[in-house]
C-alpha positions in Angstrom: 188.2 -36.5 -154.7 187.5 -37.4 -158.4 185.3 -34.3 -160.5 183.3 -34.8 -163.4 183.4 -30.8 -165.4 181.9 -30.1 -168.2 183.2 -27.2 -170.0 181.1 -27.0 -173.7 177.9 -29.1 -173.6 175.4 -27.2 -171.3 173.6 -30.7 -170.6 174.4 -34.3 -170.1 172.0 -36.6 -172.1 171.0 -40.2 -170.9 169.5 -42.7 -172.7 166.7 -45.3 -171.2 169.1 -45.4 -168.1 169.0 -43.6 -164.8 172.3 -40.9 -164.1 173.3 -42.2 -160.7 175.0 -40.0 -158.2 175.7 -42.6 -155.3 177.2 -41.5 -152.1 179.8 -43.5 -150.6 179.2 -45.5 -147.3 179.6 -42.9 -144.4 179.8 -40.3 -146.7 177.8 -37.1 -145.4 179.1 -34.4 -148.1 176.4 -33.7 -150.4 175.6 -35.1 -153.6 175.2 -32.3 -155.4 176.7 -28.7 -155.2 175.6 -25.9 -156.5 177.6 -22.8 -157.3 177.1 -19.7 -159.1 179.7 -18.3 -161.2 181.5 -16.6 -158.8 182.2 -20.1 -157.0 179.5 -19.4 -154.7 177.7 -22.5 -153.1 174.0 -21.1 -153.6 172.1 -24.9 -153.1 173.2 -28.6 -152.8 171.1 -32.1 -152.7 172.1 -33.3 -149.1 172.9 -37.1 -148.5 169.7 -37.5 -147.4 168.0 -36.2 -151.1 166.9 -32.9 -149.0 166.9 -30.2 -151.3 168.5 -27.2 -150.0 168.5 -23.6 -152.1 168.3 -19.8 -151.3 165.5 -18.9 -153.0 162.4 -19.6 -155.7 160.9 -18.3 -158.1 157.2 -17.1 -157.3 156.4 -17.9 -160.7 154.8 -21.1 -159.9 154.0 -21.3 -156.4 150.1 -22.4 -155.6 150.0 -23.6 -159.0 150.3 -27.2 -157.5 149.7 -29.0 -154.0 153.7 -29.7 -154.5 154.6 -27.2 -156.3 157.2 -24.7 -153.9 156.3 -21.6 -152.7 158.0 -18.1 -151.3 158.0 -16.4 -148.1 156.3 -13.5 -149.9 153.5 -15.9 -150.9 153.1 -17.4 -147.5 152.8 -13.9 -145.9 150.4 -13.0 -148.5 148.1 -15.8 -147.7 148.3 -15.5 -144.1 147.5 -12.2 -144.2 145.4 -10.7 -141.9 145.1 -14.1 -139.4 146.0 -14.4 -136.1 146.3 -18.3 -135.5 145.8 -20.2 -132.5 147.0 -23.7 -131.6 144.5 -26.8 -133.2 142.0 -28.3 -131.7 141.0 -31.7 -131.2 137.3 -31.8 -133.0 135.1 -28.6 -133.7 130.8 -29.2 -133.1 128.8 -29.5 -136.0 125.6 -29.0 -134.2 124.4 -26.6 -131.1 126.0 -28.8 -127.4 122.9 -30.1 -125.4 121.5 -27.8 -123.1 124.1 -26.3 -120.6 124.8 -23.1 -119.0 127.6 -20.2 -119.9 129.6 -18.4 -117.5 131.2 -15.7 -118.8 133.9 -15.8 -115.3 136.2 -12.8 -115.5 135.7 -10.7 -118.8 136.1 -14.4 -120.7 138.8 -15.7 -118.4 137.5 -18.6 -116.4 134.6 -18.8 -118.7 132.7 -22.2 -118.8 129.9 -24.1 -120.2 128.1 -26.7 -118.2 126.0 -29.3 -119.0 122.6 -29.4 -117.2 122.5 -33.5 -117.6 124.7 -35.8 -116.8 125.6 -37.9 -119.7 129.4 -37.9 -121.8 130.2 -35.3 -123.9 130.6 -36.4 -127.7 131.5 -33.8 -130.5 131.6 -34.7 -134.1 131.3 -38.5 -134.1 134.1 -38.2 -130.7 134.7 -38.4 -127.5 137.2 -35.5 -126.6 139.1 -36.3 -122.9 140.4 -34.1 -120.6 142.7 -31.3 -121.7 141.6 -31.7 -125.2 140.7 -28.4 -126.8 137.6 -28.2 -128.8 136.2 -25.6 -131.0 132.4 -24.5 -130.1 130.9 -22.8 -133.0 127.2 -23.8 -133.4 125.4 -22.2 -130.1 121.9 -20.6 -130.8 123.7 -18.0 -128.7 126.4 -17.2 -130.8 128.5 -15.5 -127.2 128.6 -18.7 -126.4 131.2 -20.2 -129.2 135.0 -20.3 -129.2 137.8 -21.9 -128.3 137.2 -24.4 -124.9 139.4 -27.2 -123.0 137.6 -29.9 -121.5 137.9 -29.7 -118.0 135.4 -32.7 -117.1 134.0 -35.6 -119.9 131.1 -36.2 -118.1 129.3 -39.4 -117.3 126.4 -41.5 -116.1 126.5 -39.3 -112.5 128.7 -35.9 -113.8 128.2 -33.2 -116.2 130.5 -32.2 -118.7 132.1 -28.8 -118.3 134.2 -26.7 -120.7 136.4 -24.1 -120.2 137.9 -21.1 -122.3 141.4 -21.9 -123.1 143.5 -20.0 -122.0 145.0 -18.3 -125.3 141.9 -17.9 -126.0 140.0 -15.7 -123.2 141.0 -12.5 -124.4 144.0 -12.7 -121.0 145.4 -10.2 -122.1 143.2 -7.7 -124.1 143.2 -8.6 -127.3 143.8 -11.9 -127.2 141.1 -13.0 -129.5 139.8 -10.8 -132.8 138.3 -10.3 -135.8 140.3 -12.6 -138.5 141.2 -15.1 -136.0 141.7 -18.8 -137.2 142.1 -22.3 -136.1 142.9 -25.7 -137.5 140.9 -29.0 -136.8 142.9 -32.6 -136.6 139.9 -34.9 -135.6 136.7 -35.5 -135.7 134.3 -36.9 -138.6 133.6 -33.9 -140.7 135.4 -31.1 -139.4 138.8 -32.9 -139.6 141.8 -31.4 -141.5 139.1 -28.0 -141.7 140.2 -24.5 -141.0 138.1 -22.0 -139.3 138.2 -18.4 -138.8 136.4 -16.0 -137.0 134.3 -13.1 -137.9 131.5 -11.0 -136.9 131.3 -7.5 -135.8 133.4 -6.8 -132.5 132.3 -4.0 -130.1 136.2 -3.6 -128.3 138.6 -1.2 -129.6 141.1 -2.5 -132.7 138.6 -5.1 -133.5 138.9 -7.1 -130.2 135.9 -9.3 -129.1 134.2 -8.7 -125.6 133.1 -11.6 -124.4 129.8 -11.9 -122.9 128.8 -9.0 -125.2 129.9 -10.1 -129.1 128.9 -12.6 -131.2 131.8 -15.1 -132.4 130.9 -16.5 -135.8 132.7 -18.9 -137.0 133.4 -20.0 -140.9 135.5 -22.8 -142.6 137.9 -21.1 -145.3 140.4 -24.0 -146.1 139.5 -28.1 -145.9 141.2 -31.1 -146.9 143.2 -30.7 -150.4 140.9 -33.1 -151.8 137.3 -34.4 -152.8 135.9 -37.3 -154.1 132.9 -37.1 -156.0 130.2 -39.4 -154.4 127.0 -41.3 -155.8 125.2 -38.5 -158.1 127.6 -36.2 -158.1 130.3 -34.5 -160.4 133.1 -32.6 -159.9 134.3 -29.6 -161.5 137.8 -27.7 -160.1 135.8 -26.2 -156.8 132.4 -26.5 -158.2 130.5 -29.8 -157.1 127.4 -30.4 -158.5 124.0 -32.9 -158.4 123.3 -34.8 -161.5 120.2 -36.1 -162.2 119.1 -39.3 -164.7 116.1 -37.3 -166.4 114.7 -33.5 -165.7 111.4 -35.3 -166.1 112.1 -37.0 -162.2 114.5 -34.7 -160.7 114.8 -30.8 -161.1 117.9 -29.6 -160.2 117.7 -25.4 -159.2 120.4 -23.1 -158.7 120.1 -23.6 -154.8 118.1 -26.7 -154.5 116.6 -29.7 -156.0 113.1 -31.1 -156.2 110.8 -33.9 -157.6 109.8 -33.1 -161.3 106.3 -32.4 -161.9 103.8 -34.7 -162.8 100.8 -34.1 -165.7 98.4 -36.5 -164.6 96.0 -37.4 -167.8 92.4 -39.3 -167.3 91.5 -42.0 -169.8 88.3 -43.5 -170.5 88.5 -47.5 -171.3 86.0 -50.3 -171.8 83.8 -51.8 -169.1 85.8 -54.5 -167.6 85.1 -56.4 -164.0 88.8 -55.8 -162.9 89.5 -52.7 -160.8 92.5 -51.5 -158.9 91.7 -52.0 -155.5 94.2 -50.6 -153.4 97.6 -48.8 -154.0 100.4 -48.4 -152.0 102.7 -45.1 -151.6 106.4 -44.5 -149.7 107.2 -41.5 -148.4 107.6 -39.1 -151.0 104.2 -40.3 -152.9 105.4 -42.5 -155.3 103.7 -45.8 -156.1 105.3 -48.8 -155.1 102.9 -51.2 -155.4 99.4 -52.2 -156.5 96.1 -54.9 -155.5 93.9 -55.7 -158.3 90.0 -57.4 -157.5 87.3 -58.9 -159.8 83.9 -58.0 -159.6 81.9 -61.3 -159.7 78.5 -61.3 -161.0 77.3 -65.0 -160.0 73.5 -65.1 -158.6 72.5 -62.0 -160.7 70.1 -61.1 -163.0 70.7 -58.4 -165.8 68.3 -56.9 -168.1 69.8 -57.4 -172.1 70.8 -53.5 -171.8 74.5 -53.5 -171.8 74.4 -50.4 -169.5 71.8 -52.3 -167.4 71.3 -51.9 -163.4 72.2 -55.4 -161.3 69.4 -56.4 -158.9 70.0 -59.7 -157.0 68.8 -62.8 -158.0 69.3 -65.1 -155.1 70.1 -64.9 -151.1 72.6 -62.4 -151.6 75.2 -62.1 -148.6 75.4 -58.2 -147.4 78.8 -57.3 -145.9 79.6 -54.6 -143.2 76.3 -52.0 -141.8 74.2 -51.6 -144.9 71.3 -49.2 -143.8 67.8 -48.4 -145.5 65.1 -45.8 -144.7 62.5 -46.9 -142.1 58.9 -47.6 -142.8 55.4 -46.6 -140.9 54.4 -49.4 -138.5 51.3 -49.9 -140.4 53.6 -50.9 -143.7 53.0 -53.8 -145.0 54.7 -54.1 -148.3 57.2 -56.1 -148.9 60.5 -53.4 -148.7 63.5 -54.3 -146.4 62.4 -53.4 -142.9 65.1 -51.5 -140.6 65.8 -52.2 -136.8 64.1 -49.2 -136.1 61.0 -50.7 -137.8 61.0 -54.1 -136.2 61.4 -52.1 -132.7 58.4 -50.0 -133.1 56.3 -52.9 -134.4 57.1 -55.4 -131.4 56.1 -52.3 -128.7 52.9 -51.8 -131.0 52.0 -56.1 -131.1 52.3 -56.2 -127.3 48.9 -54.1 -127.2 46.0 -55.4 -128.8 42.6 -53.9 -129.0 39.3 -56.4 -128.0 35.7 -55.4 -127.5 33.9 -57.2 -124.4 30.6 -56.4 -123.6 29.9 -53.0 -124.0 33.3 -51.7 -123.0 35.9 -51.6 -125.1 39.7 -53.2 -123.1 42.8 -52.1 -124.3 45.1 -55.6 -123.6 48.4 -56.6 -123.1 49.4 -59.8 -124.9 49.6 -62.1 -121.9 47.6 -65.4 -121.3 46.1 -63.8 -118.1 44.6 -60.7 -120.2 44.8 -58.2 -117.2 42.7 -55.0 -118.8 42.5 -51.2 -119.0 39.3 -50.3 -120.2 38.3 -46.9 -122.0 35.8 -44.7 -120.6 32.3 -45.9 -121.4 28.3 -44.3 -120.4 28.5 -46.9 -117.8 31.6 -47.1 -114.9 35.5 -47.4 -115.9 36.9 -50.3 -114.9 40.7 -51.2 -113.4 41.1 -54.3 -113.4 43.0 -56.5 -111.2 45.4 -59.6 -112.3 43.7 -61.8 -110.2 41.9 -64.9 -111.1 38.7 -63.4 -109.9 39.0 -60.1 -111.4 37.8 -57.5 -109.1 37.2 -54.4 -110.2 37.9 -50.7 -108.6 34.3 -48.6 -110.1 34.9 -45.3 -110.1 31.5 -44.3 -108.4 33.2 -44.9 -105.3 34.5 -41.5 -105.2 32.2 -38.5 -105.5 34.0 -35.3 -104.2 37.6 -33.8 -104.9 40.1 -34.7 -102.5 38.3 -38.1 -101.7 41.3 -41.2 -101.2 41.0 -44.4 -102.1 41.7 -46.7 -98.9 41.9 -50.9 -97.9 39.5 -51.2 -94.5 40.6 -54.7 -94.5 42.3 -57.7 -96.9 41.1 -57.0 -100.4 38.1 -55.0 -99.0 38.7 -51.0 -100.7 36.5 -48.0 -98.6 36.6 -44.4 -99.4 38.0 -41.7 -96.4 36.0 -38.6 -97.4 38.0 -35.3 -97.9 39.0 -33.4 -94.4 38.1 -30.2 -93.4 40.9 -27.4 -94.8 43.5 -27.2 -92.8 43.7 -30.7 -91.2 46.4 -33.0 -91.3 46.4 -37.0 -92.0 46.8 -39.0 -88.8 47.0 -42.9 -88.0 43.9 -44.2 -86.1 44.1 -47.7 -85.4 40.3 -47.5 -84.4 39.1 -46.0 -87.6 37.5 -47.8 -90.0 39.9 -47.7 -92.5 43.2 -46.9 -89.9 43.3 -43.5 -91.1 41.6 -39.9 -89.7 41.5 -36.3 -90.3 42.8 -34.5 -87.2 43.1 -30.9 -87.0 45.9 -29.2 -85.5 45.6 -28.5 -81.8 46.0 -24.5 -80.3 49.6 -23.9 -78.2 48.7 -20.6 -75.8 51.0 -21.7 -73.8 54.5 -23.0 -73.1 52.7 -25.6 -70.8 50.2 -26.7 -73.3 53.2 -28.8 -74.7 53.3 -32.4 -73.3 55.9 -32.9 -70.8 56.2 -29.5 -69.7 55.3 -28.5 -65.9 55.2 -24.7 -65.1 54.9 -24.2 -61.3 55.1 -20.4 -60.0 56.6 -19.0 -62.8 58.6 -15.9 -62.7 60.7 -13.5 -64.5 64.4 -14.5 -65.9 63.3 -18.5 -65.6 64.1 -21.1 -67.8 63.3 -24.5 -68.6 65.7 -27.5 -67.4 64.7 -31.2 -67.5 64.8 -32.8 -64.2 64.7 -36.4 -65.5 61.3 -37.2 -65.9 59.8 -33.5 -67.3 60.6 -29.7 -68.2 60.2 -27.7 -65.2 61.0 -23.9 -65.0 64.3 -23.3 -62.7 65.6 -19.8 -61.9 69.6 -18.8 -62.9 71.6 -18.2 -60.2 72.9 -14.7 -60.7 77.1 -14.0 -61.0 77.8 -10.6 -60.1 81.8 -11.0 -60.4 84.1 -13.9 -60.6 84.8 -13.5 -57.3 81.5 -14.7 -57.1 82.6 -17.8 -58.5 83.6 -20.8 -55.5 87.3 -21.5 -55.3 88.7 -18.4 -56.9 89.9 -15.4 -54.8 90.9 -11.9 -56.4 93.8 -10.2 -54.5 94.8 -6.5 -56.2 93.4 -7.6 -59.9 95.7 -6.0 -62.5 95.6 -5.6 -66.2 96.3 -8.6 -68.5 96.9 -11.1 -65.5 95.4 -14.6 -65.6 93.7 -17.1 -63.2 96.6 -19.9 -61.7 95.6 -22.7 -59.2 97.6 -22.8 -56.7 96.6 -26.3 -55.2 93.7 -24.9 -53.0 91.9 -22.1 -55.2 91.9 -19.8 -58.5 94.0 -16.9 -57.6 95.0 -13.5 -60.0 98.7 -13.4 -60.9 100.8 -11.8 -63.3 103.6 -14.1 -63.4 102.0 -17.5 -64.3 103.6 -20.7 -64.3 102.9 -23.5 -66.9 104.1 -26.7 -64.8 103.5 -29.3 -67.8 103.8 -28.8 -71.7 102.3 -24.9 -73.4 101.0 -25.6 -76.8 100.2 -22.3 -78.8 98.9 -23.1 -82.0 98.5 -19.3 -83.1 101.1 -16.7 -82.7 102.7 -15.7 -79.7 103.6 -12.7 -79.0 106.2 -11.3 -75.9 106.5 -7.9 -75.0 109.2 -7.6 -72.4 112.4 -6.6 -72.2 113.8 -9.7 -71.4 112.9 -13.4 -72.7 114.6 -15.9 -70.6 114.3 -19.7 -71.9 115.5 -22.2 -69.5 116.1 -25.0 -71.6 118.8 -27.5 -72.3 117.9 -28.1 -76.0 115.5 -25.5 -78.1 114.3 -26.6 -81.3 112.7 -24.0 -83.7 111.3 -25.7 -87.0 112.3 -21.6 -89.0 115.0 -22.0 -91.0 115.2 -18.0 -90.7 115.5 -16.3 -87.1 115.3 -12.2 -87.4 117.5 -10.2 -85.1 116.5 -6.6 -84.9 113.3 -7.1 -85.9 112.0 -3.7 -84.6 114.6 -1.5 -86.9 112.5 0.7 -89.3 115.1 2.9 -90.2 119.0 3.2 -91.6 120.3 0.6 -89.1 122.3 1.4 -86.3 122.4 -1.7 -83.5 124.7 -4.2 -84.3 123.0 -7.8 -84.1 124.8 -11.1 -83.6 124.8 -14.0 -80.8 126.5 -14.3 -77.8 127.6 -17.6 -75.7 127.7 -17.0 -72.7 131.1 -19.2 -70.8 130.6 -18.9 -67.3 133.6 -18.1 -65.6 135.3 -17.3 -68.8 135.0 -14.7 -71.3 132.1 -15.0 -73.5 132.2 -15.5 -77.6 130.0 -13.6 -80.0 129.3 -13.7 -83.8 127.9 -10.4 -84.7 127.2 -8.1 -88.0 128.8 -5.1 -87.2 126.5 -2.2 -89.2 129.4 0.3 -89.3 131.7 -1.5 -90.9 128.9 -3.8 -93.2 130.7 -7.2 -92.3 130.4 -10.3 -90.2 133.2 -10.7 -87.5 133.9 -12.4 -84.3 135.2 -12.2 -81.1 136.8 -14.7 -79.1 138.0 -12.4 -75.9 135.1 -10.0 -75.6 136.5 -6.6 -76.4 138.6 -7.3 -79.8 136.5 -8.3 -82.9 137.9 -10.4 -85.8 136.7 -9.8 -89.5 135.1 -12.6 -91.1 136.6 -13.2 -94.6 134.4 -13.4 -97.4 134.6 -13.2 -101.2 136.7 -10.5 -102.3 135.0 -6.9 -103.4 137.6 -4.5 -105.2 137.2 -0.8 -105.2 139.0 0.4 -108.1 141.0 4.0 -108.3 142.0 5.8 -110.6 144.0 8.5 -108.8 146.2 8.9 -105.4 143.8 7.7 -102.5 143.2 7.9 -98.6 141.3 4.8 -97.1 137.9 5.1 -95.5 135.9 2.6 -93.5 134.1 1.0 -95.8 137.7 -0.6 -97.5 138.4 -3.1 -94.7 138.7 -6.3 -96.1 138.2 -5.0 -100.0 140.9 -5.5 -102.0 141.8 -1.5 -103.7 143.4 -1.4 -107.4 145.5 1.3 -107.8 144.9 2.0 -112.0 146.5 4.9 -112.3 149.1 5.3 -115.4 151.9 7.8 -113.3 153.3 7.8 -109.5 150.5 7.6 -106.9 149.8 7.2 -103.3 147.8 5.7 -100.9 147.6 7.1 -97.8 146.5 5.0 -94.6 144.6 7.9 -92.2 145.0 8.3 -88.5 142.9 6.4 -85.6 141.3 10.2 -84.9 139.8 10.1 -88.4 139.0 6.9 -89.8 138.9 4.2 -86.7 139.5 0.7 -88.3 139.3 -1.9 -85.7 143.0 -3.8 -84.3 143.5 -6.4 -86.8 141.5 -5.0 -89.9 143.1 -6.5 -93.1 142.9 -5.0 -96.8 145.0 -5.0 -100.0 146.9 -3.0 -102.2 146.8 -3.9 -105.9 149.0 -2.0 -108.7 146.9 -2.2 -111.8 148.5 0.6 -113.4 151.8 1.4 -114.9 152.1 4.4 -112.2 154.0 3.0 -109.3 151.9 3.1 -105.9 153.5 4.3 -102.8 152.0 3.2 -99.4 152.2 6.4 -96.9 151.1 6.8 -93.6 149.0 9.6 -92.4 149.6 11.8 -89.8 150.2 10.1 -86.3 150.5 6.7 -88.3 153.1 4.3 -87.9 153.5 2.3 -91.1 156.4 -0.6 -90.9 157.2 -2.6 -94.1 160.3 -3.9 -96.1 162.6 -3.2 -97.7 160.0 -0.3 -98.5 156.8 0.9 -99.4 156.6 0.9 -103.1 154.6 -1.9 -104.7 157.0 -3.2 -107.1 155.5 -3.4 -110.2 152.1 -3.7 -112.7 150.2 -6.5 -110.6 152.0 -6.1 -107.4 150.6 -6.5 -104.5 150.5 -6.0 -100.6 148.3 -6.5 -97.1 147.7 -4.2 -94.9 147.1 -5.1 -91.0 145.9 -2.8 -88.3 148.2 -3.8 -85.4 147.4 -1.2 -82.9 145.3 1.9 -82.7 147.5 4.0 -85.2 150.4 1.2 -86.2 149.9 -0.8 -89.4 152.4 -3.5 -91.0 152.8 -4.0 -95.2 153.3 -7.5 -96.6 153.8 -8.0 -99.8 155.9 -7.6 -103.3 157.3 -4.2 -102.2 160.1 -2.3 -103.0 162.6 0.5 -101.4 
């Protein structure tokens, strides 16, 4: 192996070339050694140009984005955060609506979306088993760290689940100074986030459903470019404006400049500015400019003179004027209104005839009202004779006006007071005053015949007149044809019986019973012989006359002929559902689990079967299973046994109690677990992670 040492210059200088250090072909030794001056190798350049030392100076590191730093540094920086795996995009906005369920304490927590539709986050589309970092709810509970469990689509909802280093599984999981690192999305990408906020759990641990989890960015990408109107300075990025006179820029905002409008008076000209238009901020963007013309007018020599038309001007739009009295005849512009009331006024016109003054309308056939004059007032008729009505043919109040035949006018003097108005065909004039005949009696009415009268009568029509009928008298229904009353009893009911109406208590409907009110059955017994029963409630009410604490068990029972008969019931001592399938030994129906936690040695009651009992309790404990005599659990009740603790839980049986397991009856450990079944009236059987 050739060596190059230098023993008196303490550098090598080169000049405008590169010093080479070339490794030979399957050479893997490094380039370069160092040693120290005790011979010891303390850093080399590997084959592969990886540098390789023990330590570095602190001097320098941060300084640059390459620039090497020490473990000391590192831990400094860290400080204080607890990080959690990436995720795959962080929101920038609150999710669409959907609903948060907080599961277990945070484990099994979700959010659902209450559309259908894809989820999308940051300009993404995270899939299934992507994590994602929620941090912009309106309820702040809701944020943190989710996995997709379902994307969502046209015809599904999106759901999101905690993940599972982040549910606080176990205690602790997730607190105060907590971080995170982004890798996707549009502007969360290559971001850090940490969380904050003011936990309610001991040692700073969040309680979720209960806390707040706010969110911040603290680190981003290592670099920025300065976009349109901006500059940047180290951290500090800032708005630049052209001119203070357009754009103000504040310490925390920026706004339009404002603008001193000034008013200048210039010479009379016929151009104006017609119209202007604005964009959105109210900035002019563009103008219309019109002439006045003046052709067709006529202007007095004053140079501040007022324009009056010469000529036929042409009026535009609704122009509008005050109106003048009918009777004005001058020449000013006349309004609708005005040409209205004249043509109603034209169309009667005032002529003297004779001595009577007529009051005409403006037809050819000049049909006229006359005014009252010394001698008669006149109607006139628009006939070509014109016959008039003189009013002297009336002389009394009350007097009418009547035709006694074709164009032939009578008078019908008034009637006496109290008369009435009746046709007469073979008065003069077809009418008559008539006065109103006297009823004394019932038989004074036409069409009535009264023969022998007596007491309790009453009028029936016998086809041609009203004759008076006695009513046959009913003393009892018996009384009645057809129906006979044999030992009459309260609430029975009338039933043919093919020949007569008879008294029963037991009817018979033979065809169809429609009730359309309530019915209601006071027996004992309610028998319904029927193959199929239909009842339209969606709710049927067993017990329905329990007032009080209940006490009857309630259920249904099918009955099996010659063999035993089934029945679902809820059994009120025990507050569960069960079944039985031979008649005498009732089954527990499983349902959702309910725990009854402890938090000291325990003896069963009644109320445990089918609960699930967590033993908490931090030294040795016991759980004792109690005797038939005390606490009777039915054959085959089933409960569990759950260590929560770190006191180790031993299952013992009570007096009289035999209670069979292996290889013993110690729950193993924290989180162990094991059933208990009721085999026989005092014999149980443990199954589960036990120990001797």
């Amino acid at each position: 192996m050739a060596r190059l040492r230098i023993e008196t210059a303490p550098e090598i200088t080169v000049f405008d070339e590169a010093f080479v250090i070339k490794a030979a072909t399957g050479a893997t030794a490094p380039l370069v050694e160092l040693k120290n001056s005790s011979g010891t190798v303390v850093g080399n350049i590997a084959v592969d140009g990886t540098l390789n030392v023990l330590s570095v100076s602190a001097s320098n590191a941060g300084s640059g984005s390459s620039a090497l730093v020490t473990r000391s540094y590192v831990d400094a920086l860290f400080a204080g955060l607890n990080w959690h795996d990436p995720v795959a995009v962080a929101t920038t906005e609150a999710l669409p609506t959907c609903t948060y369920n907080n599961g277990t304490s945070g484990v099994g927590a979700t959010l659902t979306a209450s559309a259908n539709g894809a989820l999308g986050i940051d300009g993404g589309a995270p899939a299934v088993g992507d994590s994602v970092l929620v941090k912009n709810q309106a309820t702040a509970t809701q944020n943190g760290i989710y996995t997709v469990t379902a994307t969502g689509g046209a015809s599904a909802v999106w759901v999101l689940t905690r993940r599972s280093d982040s549910d606080n599984s176990p205690v602790g999981e997730v607190q105060k100074g907590d971080a995170t690192f982004v890798i996707g999305g549009s502007l969360n990408i290559n971001c850090g986030f940490i969380l904050s906020g003011t936990p309610s759990g001991a040692n700073d641990n969040i309680v979720f459903g209960t806390d707040n989890l706010v969110y911040s960015q603290f680190t981003g990408t290592g670099a920025f470019t300065a976009g349109n109107g901006l500059t940047i300075s180290e951290n500090a990025v800032n708005v630049v404006t052209a001119g203070s006179e357009r754009i103000v820029v504040n310490a925390d905002s920026i706004d339009l400049a404002s603008v001193t409008v000034t008013s200048n008076s210039g010479a009379d000209t016929t151009t104006f500015i017609k119209n202007v238009v604005v964009d959105s901020y109210g900035r002019v963007t563009a103008k219309e400019s019109a002439s006045v013309s003046f052709s067709g007018y006529l202007t007095t020599s004053n140079a501040a003179s007022t324009y009056a038309p010469l000529v036929s001007p042409a009026l535009s739009g609704t122009p509008t004027a005050t109106t003048a009295n009918v009777a004005d005849n001058s020449t000013r512009i006349a309004t609708t209104n005005y040409a209205d009331r004249s043509a109603d006024a034209a169309a009667l016109v005032v002529n003297t005839y004779v001595a009577n003054t007529y009051l005409t309308t403006a037809t050819a056939s000049s049909t006229y009202l006359p005014s009252s004059t010394a001698a008669n007032t006149y109607l006139a008729i628009a006939n070509a004779s014109n016959t008039y009505i003189a009013n002297a043919i009336v002389d009394a109040k009350g007097d009418l006006i009547v035709a006694s035949a074709d164009n032939t006018v009578g008078r019908l003097a008034v009637g006496t007071d109290g008369n009435f108005l009746r046709a007469n065909s073979s008065a003069t004039s077809g009418l008559e005053w008539g006065s109103i005949p006297t009823i004394n009696d019932i038989d004074d009415v036409g069409g009535v015949t009264i023969t022998s009268v007596a007491s309790g009568q009453f009028l029936k029509y016998n086809g041609s007149a009203w004759v008076n009928a006695s009513l046959t008298e009913t003393l009892g229904i018996t009384d009645l044809s057809d129906v006979t009353i044999t030992t009459a009893a309260t609430n029975q009911l009338l039933s043919y019986n093919g020949s007569a109406w008879v008294n029963t208590s037991n009817p018979t409907v033979a065809g169809n019973l429609t009730v359309s009110g309530n019915l209601t059955v006071s027996g004992t017994t309610t028998s319904i012989n029927t193959e199929t029963l239909t009842i339209d409630d969606n709710i049927i009410i067993l017990n329905n006359n329990e007032a009080g604490t209940p006490s009857q068990n309630a259920g249904i029972e099918v009955e099996r002929g010659t063999s035993t008969n089934v029945a679902l019931r809820w059994n009120e001592t025990t507050d569960c559902w069960e079944f039985t399938n031979d008649g005498t030994n009732y089954q527990r129906i499983i349902t959702d689990t309910v725990t009854n936690a402890q938090t000291a040695s325990y003896t069963l009651v009644l109320a445990d079967s089918g609960k699930m009992i967590e033993m908490g309790v931090a030294s040795g404990n016991t759980l004792t299973v109690p005797p038939n005599s005390s606490v009777a659990f039915p054959v085959g009740t089933t409960l569990t046994v759950l260590q929560t603790g770190a006191g180790q839980c031993t299952l013992t049986a009570g007096a009289g109690v035999t209670l069979n397991g292996t290889p013993g009856l110690k729950l193993r450990t924290t989180w162990s677990s094991a059933t208990l079944i009721k085999r026989a009236t005092d014999t149980w059987v443990a199954l589960g992670d036990l120990v001797g």
